[in-house]
C-alpha positions in Angstrom: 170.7 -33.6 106.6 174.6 -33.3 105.4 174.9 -35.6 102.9 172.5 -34.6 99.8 172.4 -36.2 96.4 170.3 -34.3 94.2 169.0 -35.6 90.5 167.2 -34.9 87.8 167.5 -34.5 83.8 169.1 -31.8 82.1 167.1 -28.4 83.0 165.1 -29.8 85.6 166.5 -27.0 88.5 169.2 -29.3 90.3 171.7 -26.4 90.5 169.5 -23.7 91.1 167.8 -26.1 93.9 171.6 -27.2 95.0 172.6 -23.6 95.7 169.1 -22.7 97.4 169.6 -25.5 99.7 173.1 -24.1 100.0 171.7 -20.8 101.2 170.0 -22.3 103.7 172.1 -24.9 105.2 175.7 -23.8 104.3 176.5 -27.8 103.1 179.4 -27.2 100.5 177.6 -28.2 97.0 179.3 -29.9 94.1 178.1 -29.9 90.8 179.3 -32.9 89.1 179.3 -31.7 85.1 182.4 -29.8 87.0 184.1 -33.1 86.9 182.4 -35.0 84.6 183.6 -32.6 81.8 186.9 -30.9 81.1 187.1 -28.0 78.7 185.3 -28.4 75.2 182.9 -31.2 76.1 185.6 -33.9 76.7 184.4 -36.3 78.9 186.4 -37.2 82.1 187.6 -41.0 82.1 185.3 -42.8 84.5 187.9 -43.9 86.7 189.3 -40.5 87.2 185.7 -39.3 87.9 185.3 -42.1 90.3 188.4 -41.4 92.2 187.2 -37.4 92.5 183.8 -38.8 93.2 184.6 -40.7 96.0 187.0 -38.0 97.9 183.5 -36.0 97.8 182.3 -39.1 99.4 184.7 -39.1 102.4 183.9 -35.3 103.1 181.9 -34.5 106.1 178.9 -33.1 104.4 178.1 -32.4 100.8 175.5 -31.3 97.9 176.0 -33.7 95.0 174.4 -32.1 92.3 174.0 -34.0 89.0 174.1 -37.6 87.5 177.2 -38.5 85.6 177.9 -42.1 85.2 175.5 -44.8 86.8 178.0 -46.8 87.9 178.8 -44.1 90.9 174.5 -44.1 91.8 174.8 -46.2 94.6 178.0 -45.8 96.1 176.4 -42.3 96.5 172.8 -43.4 97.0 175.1 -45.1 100.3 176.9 -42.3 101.4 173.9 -40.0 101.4 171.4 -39.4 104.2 169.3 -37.5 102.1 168.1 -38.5 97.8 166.1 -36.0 96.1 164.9 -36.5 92.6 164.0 -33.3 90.7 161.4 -35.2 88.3 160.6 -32.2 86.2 158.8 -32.2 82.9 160.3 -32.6 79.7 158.6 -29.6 78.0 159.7 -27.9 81.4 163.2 -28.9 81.2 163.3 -28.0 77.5 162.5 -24.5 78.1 164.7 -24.3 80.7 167.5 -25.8 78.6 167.1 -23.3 76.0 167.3 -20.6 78.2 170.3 -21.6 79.5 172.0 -21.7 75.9 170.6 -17.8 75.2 172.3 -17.1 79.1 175.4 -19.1 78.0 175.9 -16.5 75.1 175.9 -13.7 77.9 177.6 -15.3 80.4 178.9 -18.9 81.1 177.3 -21.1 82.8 178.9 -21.0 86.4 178.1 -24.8 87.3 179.7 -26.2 84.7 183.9 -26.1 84.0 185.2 -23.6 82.3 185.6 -24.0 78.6 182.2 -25.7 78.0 179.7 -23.5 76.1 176.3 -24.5 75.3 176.1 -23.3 71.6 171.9 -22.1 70.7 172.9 -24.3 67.1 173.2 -27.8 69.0 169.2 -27.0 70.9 168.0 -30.5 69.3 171.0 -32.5 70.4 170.3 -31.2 74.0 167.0 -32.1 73.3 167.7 -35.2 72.7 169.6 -35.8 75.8 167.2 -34.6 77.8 164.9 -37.6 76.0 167.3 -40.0 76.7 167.4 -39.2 80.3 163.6 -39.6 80.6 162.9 -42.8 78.6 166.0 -44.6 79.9 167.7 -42.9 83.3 164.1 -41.8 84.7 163.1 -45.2 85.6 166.6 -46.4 86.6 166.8 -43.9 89.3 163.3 -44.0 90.5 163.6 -47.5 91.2 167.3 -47.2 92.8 165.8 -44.7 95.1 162.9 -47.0 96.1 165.3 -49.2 97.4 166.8 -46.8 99.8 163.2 -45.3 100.7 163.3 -47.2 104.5 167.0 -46.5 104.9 167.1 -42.7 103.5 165.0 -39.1 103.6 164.0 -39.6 99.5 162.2 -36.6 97.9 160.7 -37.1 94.5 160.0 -33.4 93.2 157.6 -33.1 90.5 157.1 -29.0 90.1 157.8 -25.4 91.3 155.1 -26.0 94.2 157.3 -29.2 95.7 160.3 -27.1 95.3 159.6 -24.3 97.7 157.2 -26.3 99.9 160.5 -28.6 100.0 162.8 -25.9 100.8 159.9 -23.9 103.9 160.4 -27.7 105.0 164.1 -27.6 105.3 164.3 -23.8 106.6 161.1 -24.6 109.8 163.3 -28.1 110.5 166.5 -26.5 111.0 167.5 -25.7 114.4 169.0 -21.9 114.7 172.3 -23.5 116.0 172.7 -25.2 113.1 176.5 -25.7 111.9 177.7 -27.3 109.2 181.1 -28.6 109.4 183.6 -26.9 107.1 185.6 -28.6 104.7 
């Protein structure tokens, strides 16, 4: 395991799961609303986010943590030895999105680039992403990871439970030698 893409919708725990997996395994994560999004929202150009997407690509080992444009899913789907699908609940992912707007007036949100604030006043556009991404995404990717199912390790992680049993998996597998290679 060196080559991780992690997914899921908008407050389902892919960071939080990214940087626990980081703990354990030292694999160098990148969180791609970092390069998806410049300061104030504005969206990258896809081909500039496919040309930074695939130098992540051509790294030893990696933590790809987020979704950005479908067009990159299977180039990195590929590349990966390892697809996990954080498939968290909407009323879940909600909560947890609205949390991160109250943190976001504290303290910005380290995951994401500089300049890009998640204002508590825009809670039902987030909303609605997070929607979108269930009734139109969810499927897309579910079925995209079937097809790598024989090829890849694929992890479709429902709740907390699959989280940490997920993660005990990943810390009893590894050998104490372990070394990732640094970038």
């Amino acid at each position: 395991m060196k080559k991780i893409v992690l997914m899921g919708n908008a407050g389902s725990g892919k960071s939080t799961l990214s940087m626990k997996i980081h703990e354990i395994t030292s694999i160098p994560v990148f969180h791609l609303d970092k390069i998806l999004w410049k300061a104030d929202w504005e969206r990258t150009p896809e081909d500039e986010f496919t040309t930074k997407h695939n130098q992540i690509l051509e790294k030893p080992s990696w933590i790809i943590d987020g979704v950005a444009y479908k067009s990159t899913y299977e180039k990195r789907f590929e590349a990966s030895d390892t697809i996990i699908f954080l498939d968290t609940s909407l009323e879940i992912c909600k909560e947890r999105a609205l949390q991160r707007m109250k943190e976001d007036l504290i303290r910005p949100n380290p995951y994401v680039t500089e300049g890009c604030r998640y204002p508590i006043e825009l809670v039902k556009e987030q909303n609605e992403v997070i929607d979108m991404f269930h009734n139109e995404y969810r499927l897309f990717i579910i079925d995209l990871i079937d097809n790598f199912k024989d090829s890849k390790s694929t992890h479709h992680l429902i709740n907390d439970s699959d989280v940490k049993q997920f993660l005990e998996v990943i810390k009893a597998r590894l050998p104490n030698n372990y070394v990732v290679t640094k970038q």
